[in-house]
C-alpha positions in Angstrom: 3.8 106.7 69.9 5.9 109.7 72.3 7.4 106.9 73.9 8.6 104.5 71.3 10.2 107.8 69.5 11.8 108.9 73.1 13.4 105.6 72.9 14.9 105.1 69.7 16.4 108.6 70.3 18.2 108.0 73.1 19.3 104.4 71.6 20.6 106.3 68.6 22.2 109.0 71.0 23.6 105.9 73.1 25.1 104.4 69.6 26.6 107.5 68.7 28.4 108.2 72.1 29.6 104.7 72.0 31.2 105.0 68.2 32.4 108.6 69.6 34.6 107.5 72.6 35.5 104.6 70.2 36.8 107.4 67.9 38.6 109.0 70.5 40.4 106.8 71.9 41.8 105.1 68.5 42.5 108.7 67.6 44.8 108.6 71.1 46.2 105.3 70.4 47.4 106.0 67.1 48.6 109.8 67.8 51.0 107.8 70.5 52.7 105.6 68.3 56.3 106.0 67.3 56.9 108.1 64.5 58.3 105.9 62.0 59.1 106.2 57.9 59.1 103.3 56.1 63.0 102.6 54.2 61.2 102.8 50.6 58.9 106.0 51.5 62.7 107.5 51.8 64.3 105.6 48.8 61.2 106.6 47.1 60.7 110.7 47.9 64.6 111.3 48.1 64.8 110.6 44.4 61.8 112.1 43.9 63.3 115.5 45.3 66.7 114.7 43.6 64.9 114.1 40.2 63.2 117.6 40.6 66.6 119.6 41.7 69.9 120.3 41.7 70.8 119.3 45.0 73.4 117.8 46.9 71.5 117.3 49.9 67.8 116.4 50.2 66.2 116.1 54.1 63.1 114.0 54.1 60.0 114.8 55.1 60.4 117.8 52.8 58.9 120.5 55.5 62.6 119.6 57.6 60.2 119.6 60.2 58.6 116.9 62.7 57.1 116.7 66.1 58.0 113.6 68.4 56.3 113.4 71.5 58.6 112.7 74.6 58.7 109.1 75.2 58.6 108.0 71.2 60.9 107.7 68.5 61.1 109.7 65.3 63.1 109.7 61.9 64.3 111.8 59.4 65.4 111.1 56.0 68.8 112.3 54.0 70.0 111.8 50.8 73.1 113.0 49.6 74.2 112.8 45.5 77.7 113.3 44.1 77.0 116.0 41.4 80.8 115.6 40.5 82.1 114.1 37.7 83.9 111.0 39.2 83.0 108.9 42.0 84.1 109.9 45.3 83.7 109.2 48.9 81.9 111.2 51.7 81.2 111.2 55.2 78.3 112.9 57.0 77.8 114.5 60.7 74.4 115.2 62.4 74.9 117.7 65.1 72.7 120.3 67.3 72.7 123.4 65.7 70.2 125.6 67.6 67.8 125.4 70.4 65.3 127.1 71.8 65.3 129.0 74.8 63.3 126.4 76.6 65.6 123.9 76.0 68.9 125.7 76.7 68.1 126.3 80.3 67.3 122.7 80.9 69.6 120.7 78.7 72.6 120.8 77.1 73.8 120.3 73.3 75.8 117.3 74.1 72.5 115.8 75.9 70.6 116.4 73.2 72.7 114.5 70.5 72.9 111.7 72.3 69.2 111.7 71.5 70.2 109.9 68.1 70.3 106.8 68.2 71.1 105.9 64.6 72.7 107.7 61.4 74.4 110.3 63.8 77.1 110.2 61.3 78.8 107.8 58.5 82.1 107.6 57.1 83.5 106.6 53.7 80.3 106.3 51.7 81.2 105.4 48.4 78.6 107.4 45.9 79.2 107.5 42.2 79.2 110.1 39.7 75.9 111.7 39.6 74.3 108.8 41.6 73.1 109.5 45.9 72.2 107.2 48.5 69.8 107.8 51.5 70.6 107.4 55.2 68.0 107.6 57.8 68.2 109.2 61.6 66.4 107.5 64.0 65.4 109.7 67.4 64.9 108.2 70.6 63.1 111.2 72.6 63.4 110.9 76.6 60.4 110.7 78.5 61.4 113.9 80.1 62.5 116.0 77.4 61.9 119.2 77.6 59.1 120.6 75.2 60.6 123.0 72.9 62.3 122.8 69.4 66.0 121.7 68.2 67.3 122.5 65.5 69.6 120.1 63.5 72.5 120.6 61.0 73.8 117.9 58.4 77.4 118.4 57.5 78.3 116.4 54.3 81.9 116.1 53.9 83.5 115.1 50.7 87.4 114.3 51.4 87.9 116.8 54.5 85.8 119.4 52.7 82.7 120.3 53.6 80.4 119.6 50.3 76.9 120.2 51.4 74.6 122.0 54.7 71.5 121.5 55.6 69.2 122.0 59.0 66.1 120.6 60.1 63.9 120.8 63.1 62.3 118.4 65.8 59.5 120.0 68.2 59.2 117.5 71.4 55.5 118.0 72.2 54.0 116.4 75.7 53.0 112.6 75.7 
């Protein structure tokens, strides 16, 4: 009776090692894949946080915050709404703002921007009174970024006047 218990204990312990390196190598798989947010996930949470505030601009994912891992590509969402009275045109600019000490000693600004690959900026958007739009920034991280944080800052200018700032932060972690 020893015996046939001794075995189905190590088949059980067998099973559970195989379902556990199953576990962790999905869990691996899927933390390496690109960072991507699906267009109406934006549409959809931008006017959610429009609805809620009186903003001009709205970054998306709310926490301004995301990590990319070098070697994938990330994206950030923006709105921007015309809280004026009459339609009007606008342009936007993303730019480095800050960065870490870690990355200033390896990398410069100018590097860095060339990091984004799409909605860097726009010109003559066309929003109309109390209506927005949402743009999305798509990050292409180098496979030998340097691991640290960047800060970004979205200027929104409304005919050569700067209508509406806002920052948000990428952390490249290791691949």
């Amino acid at each position: 009776m020893k015996k046939g218990y001794s075995i189905m204990i190590i088949v059980f312990l067998m099973i559970l090692i195989i379902i556990l390196i199953f576990f962790i190598n999905a869990a691996r798989f899927h933390g390496l894949r690109t960072f991507k947010i699906p267009e109406e996930e934006i549409r959809k949470e931008i006017n959610k946080l429009f609805s809620s505030e009186e903003k001009s601009i709205i970054i998306y994912p709310r926490t301004k915050f995301s990590i990319i891992k070098q070697g994938d590509t990330g994206e950030f969402g923006i709105g921007i709404r015309n809280l004026d009275n009459s339609d009007r045109y606008f342009s936007y600019h993303v730019s480095v703002y800050d960065m870490s000490l870690e990355c200033e000693g390896v990398t410069k600004k100018e590097i860095v921007e060339r990091w984004i690959k799409n909605g860097k900026s726009e010109n003559d958007i066309l929003i109309a009174s109390r209506n927005s739009i949402h743009e999305k920034i798509l990050f292409k991280i180098p496979g030998d970024a340097p691991l640290c944080i960047i800060k970004f800052k979205v200027e929104v200018m409304n005919e050569k006047e700067t209508y509406a700032t806002e920052s948000f932060s990428v952390k490249i972690e290791e691949r």
